[in-house]
C-alpha positions, 0 to 999 in steps of 0.5 A, spaced: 481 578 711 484 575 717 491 578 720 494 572 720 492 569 714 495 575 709 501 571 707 498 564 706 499 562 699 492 561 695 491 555 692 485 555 687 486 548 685 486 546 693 493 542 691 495 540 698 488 537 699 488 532 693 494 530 695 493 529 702 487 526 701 490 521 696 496 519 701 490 517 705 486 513 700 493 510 698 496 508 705 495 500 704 496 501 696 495 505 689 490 501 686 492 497 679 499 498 681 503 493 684 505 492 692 513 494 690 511 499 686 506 502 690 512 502 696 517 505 691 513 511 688 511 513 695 517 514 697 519 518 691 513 522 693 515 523 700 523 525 698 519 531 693 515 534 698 520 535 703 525 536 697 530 530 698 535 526 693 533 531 688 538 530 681 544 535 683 541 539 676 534 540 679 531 546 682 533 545 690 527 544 694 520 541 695 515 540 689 509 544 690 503 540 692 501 542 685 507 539 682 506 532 686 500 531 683 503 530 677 508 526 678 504 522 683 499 521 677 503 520 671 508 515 675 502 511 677 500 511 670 507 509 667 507 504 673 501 500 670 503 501 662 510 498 664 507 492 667 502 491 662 505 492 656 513 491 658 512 486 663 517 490 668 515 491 675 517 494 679 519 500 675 525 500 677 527 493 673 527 496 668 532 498 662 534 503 657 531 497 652 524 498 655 525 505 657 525 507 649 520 501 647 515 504 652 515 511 649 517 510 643 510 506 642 506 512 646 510 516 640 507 512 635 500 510 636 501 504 638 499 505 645 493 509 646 489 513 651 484 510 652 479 514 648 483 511 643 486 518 640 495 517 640 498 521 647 499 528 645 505 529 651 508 524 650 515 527 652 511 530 659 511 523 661 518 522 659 520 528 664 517 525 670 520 518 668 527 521 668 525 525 675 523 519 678 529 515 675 535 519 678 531 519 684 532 512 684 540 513 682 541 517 688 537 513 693 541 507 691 548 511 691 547 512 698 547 505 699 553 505 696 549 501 690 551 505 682 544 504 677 546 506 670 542 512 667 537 508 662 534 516 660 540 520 656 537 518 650 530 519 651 526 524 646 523 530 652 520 533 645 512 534 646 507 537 640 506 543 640 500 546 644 494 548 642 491 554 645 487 560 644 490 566 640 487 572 641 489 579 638 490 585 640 484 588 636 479 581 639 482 583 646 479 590 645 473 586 643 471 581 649 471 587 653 467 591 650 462 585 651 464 584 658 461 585 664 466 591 669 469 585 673 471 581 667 473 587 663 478 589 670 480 581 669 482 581 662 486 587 661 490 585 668 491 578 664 493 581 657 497 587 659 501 583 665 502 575 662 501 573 669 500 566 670 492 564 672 489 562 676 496 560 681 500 567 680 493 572 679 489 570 685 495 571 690 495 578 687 494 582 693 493 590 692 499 592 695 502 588 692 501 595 686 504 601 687 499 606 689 499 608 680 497 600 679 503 601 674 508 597 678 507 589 680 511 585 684 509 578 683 512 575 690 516 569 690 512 565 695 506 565 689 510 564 683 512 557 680 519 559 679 521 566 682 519 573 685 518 579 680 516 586 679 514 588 672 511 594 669 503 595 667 502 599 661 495 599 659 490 596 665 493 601 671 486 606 670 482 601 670 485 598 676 485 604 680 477 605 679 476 597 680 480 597 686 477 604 689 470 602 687 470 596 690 474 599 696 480 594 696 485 595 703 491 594 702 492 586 704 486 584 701 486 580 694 484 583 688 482 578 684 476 573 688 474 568 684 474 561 683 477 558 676 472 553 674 466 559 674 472 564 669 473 559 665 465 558 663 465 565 664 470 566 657 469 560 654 462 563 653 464 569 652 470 567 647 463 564 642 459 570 643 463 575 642 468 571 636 464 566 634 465 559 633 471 558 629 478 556 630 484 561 633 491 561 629 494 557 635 490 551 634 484 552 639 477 554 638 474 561 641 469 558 645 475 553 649 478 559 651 480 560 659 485 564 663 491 561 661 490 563 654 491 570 655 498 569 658 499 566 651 496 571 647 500 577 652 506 574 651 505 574 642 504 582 644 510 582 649 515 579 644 517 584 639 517 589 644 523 587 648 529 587 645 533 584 650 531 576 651 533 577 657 528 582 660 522 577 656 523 572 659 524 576 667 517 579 665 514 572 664 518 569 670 522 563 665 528 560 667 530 558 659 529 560 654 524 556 650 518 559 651 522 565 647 523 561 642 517 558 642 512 564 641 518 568 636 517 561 631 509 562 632 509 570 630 513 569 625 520 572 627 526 573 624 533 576 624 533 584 624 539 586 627 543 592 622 549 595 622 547 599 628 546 595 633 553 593 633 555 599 635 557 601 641 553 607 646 560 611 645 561 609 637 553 612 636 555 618 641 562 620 636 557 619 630 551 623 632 556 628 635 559 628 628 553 628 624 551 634 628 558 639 627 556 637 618 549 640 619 550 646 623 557 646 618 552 646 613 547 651 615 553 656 616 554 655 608 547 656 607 547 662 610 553 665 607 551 662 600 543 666 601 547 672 604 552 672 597 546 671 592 541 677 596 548 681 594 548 679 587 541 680 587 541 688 590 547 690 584 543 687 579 537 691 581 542 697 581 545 696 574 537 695 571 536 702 574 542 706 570 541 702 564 540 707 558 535 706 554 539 704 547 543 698 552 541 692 551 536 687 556 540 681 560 539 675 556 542 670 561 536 669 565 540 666 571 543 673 572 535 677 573 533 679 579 529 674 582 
C-alpha cells in the first residue's frame, strides 16, 4: 500500500462518491421536490457536512457521507409525502398537526411504500425529520426569528429488526463448510462484534497486537468512537492467516468487496442451515455480514456483567441495544444477596469461613486422636480378659 494513503478511511459503500455525484445531479433542483424545498434541504445538507447548526444535544461535528446519504434520501422523500398528501410545501410550513398526521398514517398503513406493504421504520424517518427541524430552529434563531419545536411528542419507536440469528453451534457449523478466507472472516465477525463492512475492512494488521489478542478499532473508522477489545476465539487462526498471506503491518486484513461477501454467505447460510427461519425473523439464506455483529452481541451479553464494559465492546453510546439483545434471549434479573456485597465485607466473610474450616479440622483431629486412644485400651482390656468374664454387649465400645 501506498505510504501516503495508510491513514485513509476506507469507504465500502463509496459514500462520498454517491454523494457528490447527487450534488452535482441536483445543483438546478431534486427532482419531484419542489424549488423551495429543494433551496431548503440542500442547505441542511450543506450545514451537516461541515457539522454547522447542529441541535445543542447532538453529536458535535460533520455527518459521515454515509450519514448524509440518508438524510439526503429520506428528507427528499418526506418532502414529496408532505406536498402530496398534507398539501405543505415547503416542509418548513409545516405544524405539530401535520407532523403527527403525516407519521401517524405511515404507522397505520394508510400510506404505503410503493410495494403496497406498510412502512416498516417509520420512527427512522421521524429522527431525520426532527434532526432536519432543529436545524430549522437554530437557523432561524439566528435571524433573531423563534420557531416552535412541532417534534416533542412525536413517536421515534420502530419494529423491531429482523435479521439472522445464529448460534454458536450453527457458527461452528458455516465454518466447517467455508472456505479458509471466509473461515478467517466469520469468526473474526463472531468473536469481535465488529460493525461490517464500515469498521472490518479499515482493520489494518497493526491495528492487533502481535497475539491477534488485542484490537484496537480507531476512532477515525468508527461510527461512534475508537476502542480496544479483547479476541478470545479467532487470535490462532489470525495468526496462521496473516502469516499465510504474508500481511505487513499497514496492510488490511480483510480485502474485500461487500456485495461479493454477502452473496458469499447468503448461499452458504442455505447450503449449509437450510432454507428455514432463524429465531430473530430472517431466514439463513439472507444472511450478511451485519448478521454476525448481532449474533456475537447474543453471545457476548451473559458474559459481561457490568453493562458498561458491553456496551464499550460494541462501540454503543445508550443503552438501547443492551436492552434490546437482554429481552431478545430472554434474560431476567439474577442478582443475589452476594452481589450486594462490598470487595471488603466478602474479604472478612471468606476470612471468616477460612478460621471455621481450619477450626474445625483441629476438632477433627483431636476428636480421631481421642478415639485411636480409646480404641488401643479396649484393645488391651480384650487381651486381659479371663476367660469366664463376660463379652462387651455395647457394640459402640468394640474396637473398630
Amino acid at each position: 500500500m501506498h505510504p501516503s494513503n495508510k491513514h485513509v478511511k476506507r469507504d465500502p459503500y463509496q459514500s462520498e462518491a454517491q454523494y457528490r455525484r447527487w450534488q452535482q445531479a441536483t445543483a438546478d433542483g431534486i427532482p419531484g421536490v419542489s424549488s423551495a424545498n429543494s433551496a431548503c434541504l440542500r442547505a441542511f445538507l450543506a450545514d451537516m457536512e461541515i457539522g454547522r447548526n447542529i441541535s445543542r444535544s447532538s453529536k458535535k461535528g460533520g455527518r459521515s457521507f454515509l450519514h448524509l446519504n440518508a438524510l439526503r434520501t429520506k428528507l427528499s422523500f418526506l418532502a414529496r409525502l408532505f406536498s402530496a398528501h398534507l398539501d405543505v410545501d415547503p416542509l418548513t410550513n409545516a405544524t405539530e398537526s401535520h407532523a403527527h398526521a403525516c407519521f401517524s398514517r405511515m404507522r397505520n398503513g394508510e400510506i404505503r411504500r410503493r410495494d403496497g406493504e406498510k412502512y416498516k421504520s417509520t420512527g427512522d424517518y421521524v429522527k431525520v425529520f426532527k434532526t432536519f427541524w432543529h436545524w430549522h430552529m437554530k437557523v432561524k434563531k439566528r435571524g433573531g426569528q423563534t420557531v416552535v419545536d412541532i417534534c416533542e411528542e412525536l413517536d421515534t419507536r420502530c419494529e423491531k429488526p429482523r435479521w439472522v440469528y445464529l448460534t454458536e453451534q450453527e457458527v461452528e457449523k458455516l465454518c466447517r463448510h467455508a472456505n479458509y478466507k471466509y473461515q478467517v472472516l466469520i469468526r473474526f465477525l463472531y468473536d469481535s462484534g465488529i460493525r461490517a463492512p464500515t469498521e472490518l475492512v479499515n482493520v489494518r494488521v497493526r491495528d492487533l497486537t502481535e497475539d491477534c489478542t488485542q484490537l484496537h478499532i480507531r476512532e477515525e473508522t468508527s461510527k461512534t468512537f475508537g476502542r480496544k477489545i479483547t479476541l478470545l476465539h479467532c487470535p490462532p487462526l489470525l495468526r496462521e492467516y496473516i502469516h499465510d498471506q504474508g500481511l505487513k503491518p499497514d496492510q488490511y486484513i480483510f480485502d474485500f468487496s461487500p456485495s461479493v461477501a454477502n452473496r458469499y454467505l447468503k448461499a452458504l447460510g442455505s447450503r449449509v442451515l437450510g432454507d428455514g427461519t432463524s429465531a430473530a425473523g430472517k431466514t439463513y439464506p439472507e444472511l450478511t455480514l451485519y448478521d454476525f455483529r448481532h449474533s456475537s452481541a447474543c453471545y457476548w451479553r451473559p458474559k459481561y456483567k457490568h453493562e458498561s464494559a458491553f456496551m464499550h465492546r460494541f462501540g454503543w453510546t445508550t443503552a438501547d441495544m443492551v436492552a434490546y439483545y437482554t429481552e431478545f434471549l430472554g434474560m431476567h434479573d439474577t442478582i443475589t444477596d452476594e452481589d450486594l456485597l462490598t470487595s471488603e465485607a466478602k474479604t472478612a466473610l471468606e476470612r471468616q469461613l477460612g478460621a471455621m474450616e481450619r477450626e474445625k479440622a483441629l476438632v477433627d483431629e483431636r476428636i480421631a486422636a481421642i478415639e485411636e486412644k480409646l480404641h488401643q485400651l479396649l484393645n488391651r482390656l480384650l487381651v486381659d480378659r479371663r476367660p469366664d468374664e463376660p463379652e462387651l454387649l455395647d457394640p459402640m465400645l468394640k474396637p473398630r
